[in-house]
N, C-alpha and C positions, 0 to 999 in steps of 0.2 A: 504493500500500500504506500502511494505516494503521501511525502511531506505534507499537501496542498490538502490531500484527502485525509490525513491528521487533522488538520487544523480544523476542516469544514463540518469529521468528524465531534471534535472536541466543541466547536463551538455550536453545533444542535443541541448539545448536551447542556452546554450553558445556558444558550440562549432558550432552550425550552421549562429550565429552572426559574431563569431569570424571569420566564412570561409570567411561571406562579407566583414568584416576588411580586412584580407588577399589577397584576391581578387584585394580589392582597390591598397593594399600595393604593388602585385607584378605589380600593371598599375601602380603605381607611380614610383617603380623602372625603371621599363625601360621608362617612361617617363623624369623624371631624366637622364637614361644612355645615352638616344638620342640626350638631349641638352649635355651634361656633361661628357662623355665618361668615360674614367678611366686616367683625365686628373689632373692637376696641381690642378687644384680650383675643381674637384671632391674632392679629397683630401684635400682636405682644410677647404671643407666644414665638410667632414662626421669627420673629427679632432672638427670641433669646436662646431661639431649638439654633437658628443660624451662627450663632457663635462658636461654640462647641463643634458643630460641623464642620465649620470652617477648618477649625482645629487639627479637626479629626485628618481632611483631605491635607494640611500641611504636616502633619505628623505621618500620617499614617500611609492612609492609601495614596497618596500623592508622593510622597516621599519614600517612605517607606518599601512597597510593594514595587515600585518598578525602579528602585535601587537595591532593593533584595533579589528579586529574582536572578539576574545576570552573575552576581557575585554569589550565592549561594548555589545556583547550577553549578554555574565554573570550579567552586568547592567539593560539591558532590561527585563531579568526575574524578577528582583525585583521590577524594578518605571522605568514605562516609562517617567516619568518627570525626573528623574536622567540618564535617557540613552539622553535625549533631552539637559539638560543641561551639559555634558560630552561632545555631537558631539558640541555642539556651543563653549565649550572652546576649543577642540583640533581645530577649525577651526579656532580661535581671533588667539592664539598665534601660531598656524600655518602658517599663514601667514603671522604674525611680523617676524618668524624666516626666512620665505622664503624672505621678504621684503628683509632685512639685506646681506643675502646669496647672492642675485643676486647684488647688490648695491656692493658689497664686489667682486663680479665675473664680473663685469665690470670693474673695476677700478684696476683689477689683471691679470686682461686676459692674457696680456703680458706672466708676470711671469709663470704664471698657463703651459702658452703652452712652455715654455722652459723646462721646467719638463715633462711634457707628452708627447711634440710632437720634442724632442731635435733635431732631422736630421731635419726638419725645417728649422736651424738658417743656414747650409750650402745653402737654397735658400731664400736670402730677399723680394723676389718678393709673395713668397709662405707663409713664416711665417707673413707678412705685411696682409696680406689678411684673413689668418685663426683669427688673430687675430680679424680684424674686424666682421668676422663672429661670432665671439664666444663672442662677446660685443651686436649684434642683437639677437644669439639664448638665451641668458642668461634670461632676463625675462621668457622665453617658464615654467622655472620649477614652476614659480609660480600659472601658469593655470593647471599643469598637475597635481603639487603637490596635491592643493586642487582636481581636480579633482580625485582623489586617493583616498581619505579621503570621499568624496562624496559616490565615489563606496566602499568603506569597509562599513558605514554605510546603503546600499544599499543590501552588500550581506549577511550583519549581517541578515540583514530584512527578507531576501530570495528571493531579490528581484533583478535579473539578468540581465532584456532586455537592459535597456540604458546604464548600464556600460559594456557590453561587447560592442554595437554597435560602444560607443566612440571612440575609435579610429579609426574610418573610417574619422572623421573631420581632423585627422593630416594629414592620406595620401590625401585628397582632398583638406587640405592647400598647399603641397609639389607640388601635381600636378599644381596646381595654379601656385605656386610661379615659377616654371620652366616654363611653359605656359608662362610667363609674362617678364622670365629673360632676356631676348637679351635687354627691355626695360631699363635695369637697368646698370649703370659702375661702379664697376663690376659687370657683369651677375649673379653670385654667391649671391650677395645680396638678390635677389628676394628666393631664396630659403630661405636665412635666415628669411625674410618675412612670408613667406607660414608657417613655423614653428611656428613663434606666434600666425597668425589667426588658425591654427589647434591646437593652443595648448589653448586658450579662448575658442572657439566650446566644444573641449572636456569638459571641464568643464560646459558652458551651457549647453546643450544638456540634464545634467542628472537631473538639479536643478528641471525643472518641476514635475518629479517623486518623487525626494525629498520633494516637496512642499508639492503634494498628499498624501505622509504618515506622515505629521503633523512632518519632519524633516529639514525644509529649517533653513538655517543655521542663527544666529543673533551673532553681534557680542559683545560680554561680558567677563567681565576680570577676572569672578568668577573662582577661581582654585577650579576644583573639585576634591574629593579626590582620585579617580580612575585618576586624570591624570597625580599623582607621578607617579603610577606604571606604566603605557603606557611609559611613559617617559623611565624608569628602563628597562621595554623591550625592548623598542625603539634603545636606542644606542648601543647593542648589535645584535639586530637584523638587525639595518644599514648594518652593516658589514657582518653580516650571511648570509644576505638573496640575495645582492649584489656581492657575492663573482664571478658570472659567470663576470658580467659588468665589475669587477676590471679586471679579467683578460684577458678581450676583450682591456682593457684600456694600460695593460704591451703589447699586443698582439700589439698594433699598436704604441706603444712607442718603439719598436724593427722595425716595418715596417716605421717608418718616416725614418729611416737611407738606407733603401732599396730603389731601385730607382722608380722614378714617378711611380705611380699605381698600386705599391701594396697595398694599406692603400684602396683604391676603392676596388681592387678585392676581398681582404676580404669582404668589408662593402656588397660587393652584396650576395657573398657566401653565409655570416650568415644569410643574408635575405632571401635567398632559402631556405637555412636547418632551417631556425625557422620557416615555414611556417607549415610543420607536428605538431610541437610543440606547435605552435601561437593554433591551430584552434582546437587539441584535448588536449596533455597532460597540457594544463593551463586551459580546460575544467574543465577537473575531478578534477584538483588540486581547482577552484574555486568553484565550487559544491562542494568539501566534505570538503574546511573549516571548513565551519559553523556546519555541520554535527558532522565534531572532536571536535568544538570548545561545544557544545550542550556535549557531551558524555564526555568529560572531566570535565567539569562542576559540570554534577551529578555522576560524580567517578564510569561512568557504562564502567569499561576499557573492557567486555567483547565486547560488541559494539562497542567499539572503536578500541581495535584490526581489527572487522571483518569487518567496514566499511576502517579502513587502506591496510589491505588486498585487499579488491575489489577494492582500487583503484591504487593500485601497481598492481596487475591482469592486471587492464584497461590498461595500461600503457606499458605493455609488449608485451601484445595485439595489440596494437597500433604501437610504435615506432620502433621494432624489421621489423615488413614487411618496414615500412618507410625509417627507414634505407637504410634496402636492396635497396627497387625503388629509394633515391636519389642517390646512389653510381651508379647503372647501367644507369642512364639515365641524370646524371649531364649533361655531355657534351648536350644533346637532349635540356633539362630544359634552363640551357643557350642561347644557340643559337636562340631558337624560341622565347623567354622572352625578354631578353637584345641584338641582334647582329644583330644592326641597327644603323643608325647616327653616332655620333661620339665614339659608342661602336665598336668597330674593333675585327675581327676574333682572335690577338693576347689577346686581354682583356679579349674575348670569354673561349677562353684556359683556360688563368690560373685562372682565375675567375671559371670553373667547377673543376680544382684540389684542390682548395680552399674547393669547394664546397663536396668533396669526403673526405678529411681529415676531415672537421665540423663534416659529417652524424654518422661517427663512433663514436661521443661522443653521439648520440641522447637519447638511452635508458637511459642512468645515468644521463643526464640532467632530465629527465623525475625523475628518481625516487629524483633527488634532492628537484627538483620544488612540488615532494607531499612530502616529508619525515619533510624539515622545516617546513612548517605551523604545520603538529603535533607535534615539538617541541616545537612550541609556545604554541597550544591548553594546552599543557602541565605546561606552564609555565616555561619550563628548553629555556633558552637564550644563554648559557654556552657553550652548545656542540656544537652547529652549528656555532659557529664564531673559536673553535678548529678545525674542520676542513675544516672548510671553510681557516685559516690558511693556515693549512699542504695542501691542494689543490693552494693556491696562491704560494707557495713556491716550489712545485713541475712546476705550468705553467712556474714563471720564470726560474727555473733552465732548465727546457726542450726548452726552448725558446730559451735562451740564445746557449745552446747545437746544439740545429737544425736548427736557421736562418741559418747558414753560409752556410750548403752543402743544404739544404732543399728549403731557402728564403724563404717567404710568405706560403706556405705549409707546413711548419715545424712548423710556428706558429699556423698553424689552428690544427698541429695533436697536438700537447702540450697540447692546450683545453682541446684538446678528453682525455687524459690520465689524465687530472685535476681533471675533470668532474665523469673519474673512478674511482678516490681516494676520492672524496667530498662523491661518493654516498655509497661507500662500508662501510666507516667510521659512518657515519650517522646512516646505517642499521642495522651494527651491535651492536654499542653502543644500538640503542631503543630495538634491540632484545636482549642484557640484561639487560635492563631497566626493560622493559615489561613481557618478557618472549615470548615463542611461538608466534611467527606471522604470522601463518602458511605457513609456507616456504616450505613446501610440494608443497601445492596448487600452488606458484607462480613458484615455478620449473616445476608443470605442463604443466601451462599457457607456462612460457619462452621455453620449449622444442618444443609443440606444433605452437604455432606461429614460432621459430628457424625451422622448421620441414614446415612448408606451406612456410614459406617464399624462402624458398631453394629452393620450386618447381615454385612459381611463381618467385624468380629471373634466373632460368634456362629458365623459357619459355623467360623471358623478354633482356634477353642475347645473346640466340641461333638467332636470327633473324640478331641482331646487328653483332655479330661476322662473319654469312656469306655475309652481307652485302646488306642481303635484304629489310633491313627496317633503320627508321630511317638516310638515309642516309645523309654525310654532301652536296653534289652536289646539293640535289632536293629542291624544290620550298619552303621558307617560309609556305606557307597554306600546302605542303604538308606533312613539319614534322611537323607544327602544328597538322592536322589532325590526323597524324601514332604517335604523340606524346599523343594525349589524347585519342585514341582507346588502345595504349600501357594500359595506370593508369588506363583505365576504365575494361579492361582484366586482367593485374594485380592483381586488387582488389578481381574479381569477382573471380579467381581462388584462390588467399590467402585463401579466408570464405569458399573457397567448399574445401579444403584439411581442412583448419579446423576444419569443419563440420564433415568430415569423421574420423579427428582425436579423436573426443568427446570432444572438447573444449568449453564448455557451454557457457563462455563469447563471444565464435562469435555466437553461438549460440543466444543472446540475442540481441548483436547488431545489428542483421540482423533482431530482430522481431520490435526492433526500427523502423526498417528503415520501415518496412511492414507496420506498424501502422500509423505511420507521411505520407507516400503514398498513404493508403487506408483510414486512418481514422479511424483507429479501435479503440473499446477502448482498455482502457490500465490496464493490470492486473500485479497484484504483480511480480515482482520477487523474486526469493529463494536465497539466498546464494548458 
């Protein structure tokens, strides 16, 4: 079995985990939005869940995981004893440093949200509360962190099922915690609750699997000498590989001064538009880590080009029709999801324009989230925090530019043009690095999906616009219904213009799909 067919294997596996994560996610959203609306302490909370998160992608899975993988592979090819004792010091002082971190993020909380959340201190009722939240969710990074660490250690392995599943315990803490909140003064708290017990699950959840490969974790104070250099990756990578988070973070430090609910409507938005993301493009990007990180290794760049390539392919393949279907059906997505209880038709609204400025950053998110980790496989740390840079500097300048005529939708489109500049930069610099990346091939791909996607967003359009479908008047179940015969139609006509286009990569996804249905086996793919 071919490398490529690794990868496509490994990422079905993720990415059909990741769908159940997602699943959960979007039942915890709107069960969130139905106690919580796009209210005062909605806001308040997703300000102070955001801190801690932040965190989490600077410490952990940003930093962390795609500077562990390369140098803990590299390890395990020579002494499994020396990759065994590497995971158990990055996990001692791992946790010393998270100890400190949160200890330090309780006792600053305050401070921390007059810098982040400054339109805040014009309501005392508002910023009194976030703060308490953000003194409850603080701990959460210590469970995630390690559980971070856990799963790089995991995917080094090749070993996929529990770290993708994990995060299904967060959204099942959240749902809890809102389940539970009216019990609580303030109701808000119980969320901040449900965050720590999903954020301990996540991290249980994986230990067992770790046990099973002879990696559970002990704790020792031996510095190994692989954990100078993770370190040296490390805090450059913080910053690289976080750079979306930071500017989710300017993103809602311009919406605290906007009035109540914007900072929610974002927060649902991005939850709708990372949902394509969540379930495939961090699919392929976690499948062909280890893949780059293997091929750089043994200096076989010819492999590592072509397994880079196939997974920018995937990618374009992927988020390009996705795109298309969340812009055409935002308004659909919203209303049937979240416009219930104390979510109201107004929230409705701007919550799906939200959600239409995100999707147009979708494909350069994509190629971001694969292009870093082979900077790392690389070992180059340098380029990706330069434009990860010139990407934060361009969100605030556009931010600052478009809140005033735009509000909350001028910040989600700023992303989008972020996100353009982080990914162009990246691409170009490794293509001359590398050389040839065959950008033929992916221009193929991007015409071909741009080319079906047209067709299946006219079918998905025309109906709406004469107002025969989807309509806002009729019944809950039955834009649910006309909502998921829409995606289920969609989909099926994107792959059959595909098909007819000669686009081999849907061609391959579609024998995925045949296989995992019928049970076939599974034969090579070809590049």
């Amino acid at each position: 079995m071919s490398e490529n067919a690794n990868v496509t294997k490994r990422a079905g596996l993720i990415g059909s985990l990741t769908f159940l994560s997602r699943i959960t996610g979007l039942l915890r959203d709107s069960v969130v939005a139905f106690f919580f609306g796009a209210t005062a302490a909605a806001d308040a909370f997703y300000m102070a869940f955001t801190i801690p998160n932040l965190l989490r992608r600077f410490v952990a899975e940003g930093a962390l995981t795609i500077s562990f993988v390369p140098i803990f592979s590299k390890e395990f090819k020579k002494s499994r004893e020396g990759a065994k004792e590497l995971s158990d010091g990055s996990f001692t002082y791992l946790a010393l440093v998270l100890i400190l971190i949160t200890l330090s993020g309780i006792y600053l909380a305050p401070w921390i949200l007059k810098i982040m959340a400054a339109g805040f201190e014009e309501e005392p009722n508002k910023f009194a509360l976030a703060v308490t939240l953000t003194r409850l969710c603080f701990p959460y990074i210590i469970f995630v962190s390690l559980a971070a660490l856990v799963m790089g250690v995991l995917n080094s392995l090749k070993y996929f099922g529990s770290p993708a599943a994990s995060p299904i315990c967060l959204n099942v803490g959240l749902i809890g915690g809102a389940c539970v909140s009216p019990w609580f003064d303030p109701p808000a708290v119980g969320l901040a609750i449900g965050v720590l017990v999903g954020g301990f699950f996540q991290l249980l959840v994986q230990l067992p699997d770790l046990k099973k490969l002879g990696f559970f974790p002990h704790i020792h104070f031996k510095v190994h000498p692989e954990l100078k250099a993770l370190l040296g990756l490390m805090l450059p990578a913080a910053y690289g590989a976080a750079v979306y988070q930071l500017n989710v973070v300017i993103m809602r430090l311009f919406a605290s001064f906007l009035p109540t609910g914007a900072i929610s409507y974002l927060w649902y938005a991005n939850r709708l538009f990372e949902f394509p993301m969540g379930v495939f493009v961090i699919a392929v990007a976690t499948a062909i880590q280890p893949t780059l990180s293997d091929f750089a290794a043994d200096q076989d760049w010819k492999k590592f080009k072509d397994s880079l390539n196939y997974g920018l392919r995937l990618n374009c393949l992927i988020t390009i029709p996705a795109m298309v279907g969340l812009v055409l059906l935002s308004d659909s997505i919203v209303r049937v999801l979240l416009q219930r209880g104390e979510f109201d038709p107004v929230a409705a609204q701007a919550t799906a324009e939200a959600m239409m400025a995100f999707s147009l950053g979708l494909p350069f998110l994509g190629v971001v989230r694969i292009l870093v980790p082979a900077f790392y496989s690389l070992k180059d740390s340098k380029r990706p925090v330069i434009f990860a840079t010139v990407a934060v500097a361009v969100n605030l300048s556009l931010a600052y530019w478009w809140v005033g005529p735009l509000q909350h939708n001028g910040l989600a489109l700023a992303l989008s043009v972020s996100s353009l500049v982080n990914a162009a930069g990246l691409l170009l610099w490794l293509r001359w690095k590398l050389g040839r990346l065959g950008i033929k091939s992916l221009a193929r791909v991007t015409i071909q999906s741009t080319l079906a996607s047209a067709a299946m967003g006219l079918l998905l359009w025309w109906p709406q616009h004469k107002g025969w479908w989807l309509a806002k008047g009729a019944s809950l179940w039955v834009q649910g219904g006309e909502l998921f015969l829409s995606v289920g139609v969609g989909i099926l006509v994107f792959f059959m213009v595909a098909k007819v286009l000669g686009c081999s990569e849907a061609n391959q996804a579609l024998n995925i799909f045949k296989r995992k249905l019928f049970r076939t086996p599974q034969p090579d793919v070809t590049d």
